[in-house]
C-alpha positions as CSV (number, residue, x, y, z in Angstrom):
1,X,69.3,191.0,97.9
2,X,68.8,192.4,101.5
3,X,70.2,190.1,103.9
4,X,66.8,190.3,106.0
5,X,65.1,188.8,102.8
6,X,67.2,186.2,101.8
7,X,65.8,183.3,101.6
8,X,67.4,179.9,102.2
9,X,66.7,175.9,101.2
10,X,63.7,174.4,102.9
11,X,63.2,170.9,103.9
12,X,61.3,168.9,101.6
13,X,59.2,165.2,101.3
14,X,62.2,163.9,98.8
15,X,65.0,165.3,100.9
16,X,63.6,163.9,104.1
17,X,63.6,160.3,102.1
18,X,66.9,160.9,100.3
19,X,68.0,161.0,104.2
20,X,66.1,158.4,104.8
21,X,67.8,156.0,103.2
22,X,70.7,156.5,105.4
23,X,69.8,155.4,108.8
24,X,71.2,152.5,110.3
25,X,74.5,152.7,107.7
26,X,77.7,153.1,109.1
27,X,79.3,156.5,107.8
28,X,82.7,154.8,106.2
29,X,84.2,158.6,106.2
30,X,83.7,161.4,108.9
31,X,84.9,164.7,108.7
32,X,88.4,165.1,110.4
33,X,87.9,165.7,114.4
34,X,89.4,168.2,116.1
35,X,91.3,166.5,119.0
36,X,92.8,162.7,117.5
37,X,94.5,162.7,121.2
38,X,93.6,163.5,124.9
39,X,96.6,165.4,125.1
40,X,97.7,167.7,128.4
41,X,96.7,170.9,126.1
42,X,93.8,169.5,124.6
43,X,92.5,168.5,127.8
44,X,93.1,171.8,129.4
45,X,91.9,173.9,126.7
46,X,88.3,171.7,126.3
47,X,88.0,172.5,130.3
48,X,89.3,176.3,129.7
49,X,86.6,176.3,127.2
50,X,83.8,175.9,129.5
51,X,84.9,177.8,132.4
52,X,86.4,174.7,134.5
53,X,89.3,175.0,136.8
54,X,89.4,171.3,138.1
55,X,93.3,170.8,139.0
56,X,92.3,167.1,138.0
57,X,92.0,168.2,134.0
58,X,94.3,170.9,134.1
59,X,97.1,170.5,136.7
60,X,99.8,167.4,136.5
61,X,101.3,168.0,139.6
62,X,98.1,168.0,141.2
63,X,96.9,165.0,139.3
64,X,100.0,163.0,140.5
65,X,99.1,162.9,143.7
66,X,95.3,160.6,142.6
67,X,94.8,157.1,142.2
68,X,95.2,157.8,138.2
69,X,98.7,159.3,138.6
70,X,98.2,161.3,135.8
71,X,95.3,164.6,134.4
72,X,92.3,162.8,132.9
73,X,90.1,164.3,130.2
74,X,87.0,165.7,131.7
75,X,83.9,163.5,130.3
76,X,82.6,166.0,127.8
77,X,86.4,166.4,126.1
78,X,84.7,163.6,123.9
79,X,82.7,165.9,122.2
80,X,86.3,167.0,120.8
81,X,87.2,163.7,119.1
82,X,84.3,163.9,117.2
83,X,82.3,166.3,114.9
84,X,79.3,163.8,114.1
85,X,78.0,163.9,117.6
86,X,78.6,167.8,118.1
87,X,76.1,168.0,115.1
88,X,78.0,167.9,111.8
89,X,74.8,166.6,110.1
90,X,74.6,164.7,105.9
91,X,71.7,165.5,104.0
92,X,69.2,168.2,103.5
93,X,71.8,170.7,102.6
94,X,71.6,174.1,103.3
95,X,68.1,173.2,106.0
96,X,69.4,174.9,109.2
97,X,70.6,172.1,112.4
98,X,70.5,173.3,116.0
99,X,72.2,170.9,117.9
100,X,69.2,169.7,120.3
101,X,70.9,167.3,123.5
102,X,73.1,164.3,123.7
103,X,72.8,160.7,125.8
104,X,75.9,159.7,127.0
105,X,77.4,156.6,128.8
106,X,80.9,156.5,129.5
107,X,82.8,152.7,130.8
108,X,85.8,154.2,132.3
109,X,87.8,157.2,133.2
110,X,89.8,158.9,130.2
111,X,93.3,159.2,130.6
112,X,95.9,161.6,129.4
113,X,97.3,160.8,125.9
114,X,94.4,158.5,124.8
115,X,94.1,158.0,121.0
116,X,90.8,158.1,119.5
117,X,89.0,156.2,117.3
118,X,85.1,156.3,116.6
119,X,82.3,154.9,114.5
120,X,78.8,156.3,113.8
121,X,75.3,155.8,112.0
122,X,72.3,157.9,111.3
123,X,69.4,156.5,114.3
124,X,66.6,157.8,113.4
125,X,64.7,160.9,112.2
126,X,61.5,162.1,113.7
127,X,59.4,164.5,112.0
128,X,57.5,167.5,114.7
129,X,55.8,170.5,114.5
130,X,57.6,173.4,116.6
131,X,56.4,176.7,118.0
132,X,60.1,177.5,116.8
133,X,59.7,177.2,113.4
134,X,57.0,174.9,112.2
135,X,57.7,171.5,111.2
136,X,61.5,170.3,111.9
137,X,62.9,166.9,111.5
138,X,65.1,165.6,114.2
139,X,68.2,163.7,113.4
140,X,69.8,161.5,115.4
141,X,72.9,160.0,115.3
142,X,74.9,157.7,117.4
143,X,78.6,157.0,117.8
144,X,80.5,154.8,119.8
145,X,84.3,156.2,121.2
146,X,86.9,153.4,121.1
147,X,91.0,153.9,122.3
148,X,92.3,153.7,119.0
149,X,95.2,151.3,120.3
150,X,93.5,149.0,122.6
151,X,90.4,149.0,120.4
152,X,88.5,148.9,124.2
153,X,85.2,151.3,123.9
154,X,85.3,154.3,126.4
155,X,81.7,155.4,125.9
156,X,79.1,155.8,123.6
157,X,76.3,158.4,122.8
158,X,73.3,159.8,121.0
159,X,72.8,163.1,119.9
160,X,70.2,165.2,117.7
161,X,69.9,168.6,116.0
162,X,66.6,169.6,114.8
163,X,66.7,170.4,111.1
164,X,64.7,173.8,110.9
165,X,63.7,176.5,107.7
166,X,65.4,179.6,108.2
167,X,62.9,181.7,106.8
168,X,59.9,179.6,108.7
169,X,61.9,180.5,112.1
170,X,63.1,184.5,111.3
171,X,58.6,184.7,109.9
172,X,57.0,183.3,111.8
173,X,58.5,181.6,114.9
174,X,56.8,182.2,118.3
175,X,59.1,181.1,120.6
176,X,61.2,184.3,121.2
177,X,58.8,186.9,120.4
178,X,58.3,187.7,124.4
179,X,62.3,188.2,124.6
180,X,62.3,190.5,121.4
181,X,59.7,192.5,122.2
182,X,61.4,193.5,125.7
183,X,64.4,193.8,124.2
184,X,67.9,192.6,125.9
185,X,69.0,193.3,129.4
186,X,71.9,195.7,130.5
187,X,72.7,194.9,133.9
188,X,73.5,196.9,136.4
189,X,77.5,196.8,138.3
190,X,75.2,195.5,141.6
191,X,73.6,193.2,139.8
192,X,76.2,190.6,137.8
193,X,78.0,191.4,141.4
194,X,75.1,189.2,142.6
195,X,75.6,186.4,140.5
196,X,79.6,186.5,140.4
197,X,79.4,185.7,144.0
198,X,78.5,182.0,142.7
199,X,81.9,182.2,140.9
200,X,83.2,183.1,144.2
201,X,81.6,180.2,146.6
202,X,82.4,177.7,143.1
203,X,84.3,174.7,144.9
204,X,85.8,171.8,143.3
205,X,85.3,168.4,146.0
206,X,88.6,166.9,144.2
207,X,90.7,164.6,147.0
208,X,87.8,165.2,149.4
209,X,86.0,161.8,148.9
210,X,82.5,162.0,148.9
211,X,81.5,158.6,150.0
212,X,78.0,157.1,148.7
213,X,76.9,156.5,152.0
214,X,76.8,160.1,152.9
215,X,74.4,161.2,150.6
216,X,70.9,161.0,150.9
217,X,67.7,161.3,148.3
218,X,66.9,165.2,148.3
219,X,69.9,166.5,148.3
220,X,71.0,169.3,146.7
221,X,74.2,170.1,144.4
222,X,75.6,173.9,144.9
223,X,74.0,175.7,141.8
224,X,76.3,176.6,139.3
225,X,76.0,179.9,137.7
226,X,77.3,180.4,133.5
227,X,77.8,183.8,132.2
228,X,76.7,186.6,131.5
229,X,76.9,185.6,127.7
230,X,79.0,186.9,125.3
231,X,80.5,186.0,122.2
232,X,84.1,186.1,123.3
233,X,82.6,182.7,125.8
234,X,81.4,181.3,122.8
235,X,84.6,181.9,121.0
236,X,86.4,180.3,123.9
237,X,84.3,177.2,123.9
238,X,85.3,176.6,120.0
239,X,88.4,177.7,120.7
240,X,88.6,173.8,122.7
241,X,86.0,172.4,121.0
242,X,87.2,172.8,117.8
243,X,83.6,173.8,115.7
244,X,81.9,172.4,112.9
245,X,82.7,174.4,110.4
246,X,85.1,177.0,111.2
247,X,88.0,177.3,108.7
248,X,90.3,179.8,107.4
249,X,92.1,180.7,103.6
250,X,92.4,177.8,101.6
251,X,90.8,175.1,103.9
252,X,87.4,177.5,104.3
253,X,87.3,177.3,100.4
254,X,88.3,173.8,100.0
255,X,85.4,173.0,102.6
256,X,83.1,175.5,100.5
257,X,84.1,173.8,96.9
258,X,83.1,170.4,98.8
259,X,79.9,171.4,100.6
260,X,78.8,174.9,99.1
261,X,75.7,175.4,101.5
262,X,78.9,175.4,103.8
263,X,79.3,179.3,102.5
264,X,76.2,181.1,103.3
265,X,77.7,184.5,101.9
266,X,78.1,187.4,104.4
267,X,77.3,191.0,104.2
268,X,80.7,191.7,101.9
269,X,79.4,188.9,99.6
270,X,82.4,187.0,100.9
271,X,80.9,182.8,101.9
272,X,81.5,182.4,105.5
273,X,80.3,179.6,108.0
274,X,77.0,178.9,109.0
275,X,78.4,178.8,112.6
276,X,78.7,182.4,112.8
277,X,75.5,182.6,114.3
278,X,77.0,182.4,117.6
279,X,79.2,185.3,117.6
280,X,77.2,187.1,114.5
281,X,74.4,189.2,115.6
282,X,72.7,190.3,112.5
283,X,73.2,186.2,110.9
284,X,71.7,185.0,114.2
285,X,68.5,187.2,113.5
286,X,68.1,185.8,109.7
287,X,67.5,181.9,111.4
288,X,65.3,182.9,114.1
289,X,67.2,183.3,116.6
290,X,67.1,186.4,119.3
291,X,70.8,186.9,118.5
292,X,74.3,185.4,119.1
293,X,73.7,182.3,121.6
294,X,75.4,179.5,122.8
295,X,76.7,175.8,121.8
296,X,74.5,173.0,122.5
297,X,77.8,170.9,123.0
298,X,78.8,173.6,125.7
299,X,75.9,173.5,127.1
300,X,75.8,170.3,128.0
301,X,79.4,170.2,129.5
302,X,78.5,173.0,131.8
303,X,75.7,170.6,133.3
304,X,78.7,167.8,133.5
305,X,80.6,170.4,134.8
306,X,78.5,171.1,137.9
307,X,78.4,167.3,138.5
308,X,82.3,166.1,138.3
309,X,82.5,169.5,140.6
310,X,80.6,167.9,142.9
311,X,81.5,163.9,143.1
312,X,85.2,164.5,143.6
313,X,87.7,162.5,142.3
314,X,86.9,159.0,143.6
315,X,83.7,159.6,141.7
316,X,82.7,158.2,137.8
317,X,80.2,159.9,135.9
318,X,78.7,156.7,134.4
319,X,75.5,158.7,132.2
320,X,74.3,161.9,131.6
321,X,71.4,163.5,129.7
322,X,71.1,167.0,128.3
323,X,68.3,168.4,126.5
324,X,68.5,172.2,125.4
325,X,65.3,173.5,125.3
326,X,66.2,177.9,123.9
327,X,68.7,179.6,122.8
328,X,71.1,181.3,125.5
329,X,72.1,184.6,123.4
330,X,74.7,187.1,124.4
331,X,73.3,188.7,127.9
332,X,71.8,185.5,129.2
333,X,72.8,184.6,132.8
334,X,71.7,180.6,133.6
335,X,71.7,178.8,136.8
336,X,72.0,175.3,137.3
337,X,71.0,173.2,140.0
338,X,70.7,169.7,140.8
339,X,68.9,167.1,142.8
340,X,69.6,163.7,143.9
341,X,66.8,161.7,143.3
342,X,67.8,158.2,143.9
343,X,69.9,156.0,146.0
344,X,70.6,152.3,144.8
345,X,73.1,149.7,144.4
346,X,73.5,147.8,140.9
347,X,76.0,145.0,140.0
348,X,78.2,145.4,143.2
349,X,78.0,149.7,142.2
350,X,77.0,152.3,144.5
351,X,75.0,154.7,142.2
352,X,73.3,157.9,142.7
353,X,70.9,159.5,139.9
354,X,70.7,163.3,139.6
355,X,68.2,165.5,138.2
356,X,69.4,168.9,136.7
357,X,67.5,172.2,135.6
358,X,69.4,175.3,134.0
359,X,67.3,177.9,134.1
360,X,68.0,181.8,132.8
361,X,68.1,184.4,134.9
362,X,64.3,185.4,134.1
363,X,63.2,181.7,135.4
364,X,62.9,180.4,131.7
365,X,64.2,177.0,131.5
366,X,67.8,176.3,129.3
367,X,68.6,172.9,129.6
368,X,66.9,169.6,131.1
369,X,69.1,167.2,132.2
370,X,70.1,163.9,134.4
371,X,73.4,162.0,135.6
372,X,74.0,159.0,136.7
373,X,77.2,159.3,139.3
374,X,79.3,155.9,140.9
375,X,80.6,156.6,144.2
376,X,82.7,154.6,146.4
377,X,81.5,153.3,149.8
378,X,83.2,153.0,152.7
């Protein structure tokens, strides 16, 4: 069979109430995580992963000299300690998942050689119609993040992927017809020197306290600029991340014998990942999509990223919010800027709420997102 015409599992009423049956039930037995421990490599790879430099992650003689003593594990390291919330979805096997956005509240800092423990239940699933690729069933899960020895919880979270028909998106999906039809940019040397210059004027606030009282409603965080994409980046993220499905030799068949739509066969006839769409070109185009793109999980850190660049060390990022809203394939450029849109004082806690866009270098929003940051006063 042509690989343009293959044609994949769809979603139907009984799976959707097979599935059903499973919210609100604790999952007894994840799939292993890829980081059990906040360790100085883990740490520094997960921040490597997403382009982020912070000496407080990834530099102990640096971090000696904070109040923690130590390198702490940036906030979005915890979608490395487990694979349910980076969208390693039960049911409907086979029925593509796009990892969607996460909610996130962390209770306090996470410090170098935590052990991990977590727990997790389907939410909820919410059946839509999509200009992507007709009707989709979200799935949400949440999972709570404990310290394995103290058994204290470090933070907690929702997250979704939108369950989607392959053949539906590659047929008749609207949503990146513009982008296909004008094909894919090749910049120019002048112009990805324009938006390197934002990896130039990047700055980290790190000991340079930014105190609560100094910032007012309206301001404006530096925007930070990701890419251009390319499938060695996405690489890199896994690479710290850890994947969903990536395997090799025996444990890629082992995984395939256990979960067979786990093996969607490539063009050698030889069962490979389903997470080769973001490094695969030609596998990318079966599902929909306008080619090799980006992890929602990363994503999401980058919009963290830009805010833990920007509170310092004396700050705590206390919530954020990410919703992905397109694929970012190979080419993109994405720019992401914040707002602070409110001041306010809560339980003896100086907060700050923050407002996020990531748009792509056309204008075409990415990612939607918010933060809530605690700062210290003076």
């Amino acid at each position: 069979m042509n690989e343009m015409t293959r044609k994949f599992p769809k979603i139907t009423p009984e799976g959707v109430e097979e599935l059903r049956k499973r919210v609100g039930v604790k999952i007894e037995k994840t799939v292993e995580p890829w980081c059990y421990e906040a360790t100085r490599d883990n740490i520094r790879h997960y921040a490597h992963g997403i382009g982020d430099d912070n000496p407080l992650w990834c530099d102990p003689e640096y971090a000696k000299t904070t109040k923690y003593g130590d390198v702490l594990a940036l906030p979005s390291f915890l979608f490395s300690t487990s694979r349910i919330i980076s969208g390693y979805v039960g049911g409907l096997p086979g029925v593509h998942a796009m990892w969607s956005g996460a909610n996130w509240t962390w209770h306090k800092p996470i410090l170098r050689n935590t052990e991990f423990r977590t727990e997790a239940y389907l939410k909820d699933l919410i059946e839509h119609d999509t200009r992507f690729a007709g009707k989709a069933i979200q799935q949400i899960y949440h999972v709570d993040f404990f310290d394995a020895n103290t058994g204290e919880m470090l933070a907690e979270a929702d997250s979704w992927c939108f369950r989607t028909d392959r053949d539906q998106a590659r047929e008749n999906g609207t949503k990146y017809t513009e982008a296909k039809e004008k094909g894919r940019k090749v910049y120019t040397q002048e112009e990805l020197d324009k938006y390197y210059k934002y990896y130039e004027q990047e700055t980290v606030r790190g000991a340079e306290t930014r105190y609560w009282d100094d910032v007012t409603e309206g301001e404006e965080l530096p925007t930070m600029v990701k890419g251009p994409m390319t499938a060695t980046g996405f690489i890199c993220y896994a690479q710290g991340w850890g994947g969903l499905y990536i395997r090799a030799n025996k444990l890629a068949w082992q995984l395939q014998q256990k979960h067979p739509s786990a093996g969607i066969k490539n063009k050698f006839g030889i069962p490979d990942c389903p997470e080769r769409v973001h490094w695969e070109e030609e596998f990318a185009l079966e599902v929909g999509a306008p080619g090799a793109y980006d992890y929602g999980p990363e994503r999401t850190s980058w919009l963290t990223h830009q805010i833990t660049n920007w509170m310092g060390d004396d700050g705590f990022l206390a919530q954020a919010k990410c919703q992905v809203r397109r694929h970012n394939p190979e080419g993109d450029i994405i720019l992401i800027n914040g707002t602070v849109t409110r001041k306010y004082e809560e339980n003896g806690r100086y907060l700050l709420e923050i407002q996020q866009r990531a748009e792509q270098q056309d204008g075409e929003m990415s990612a939607v997102g918010s933060a809530i940051v605690e700062l210290p006063k003076r």
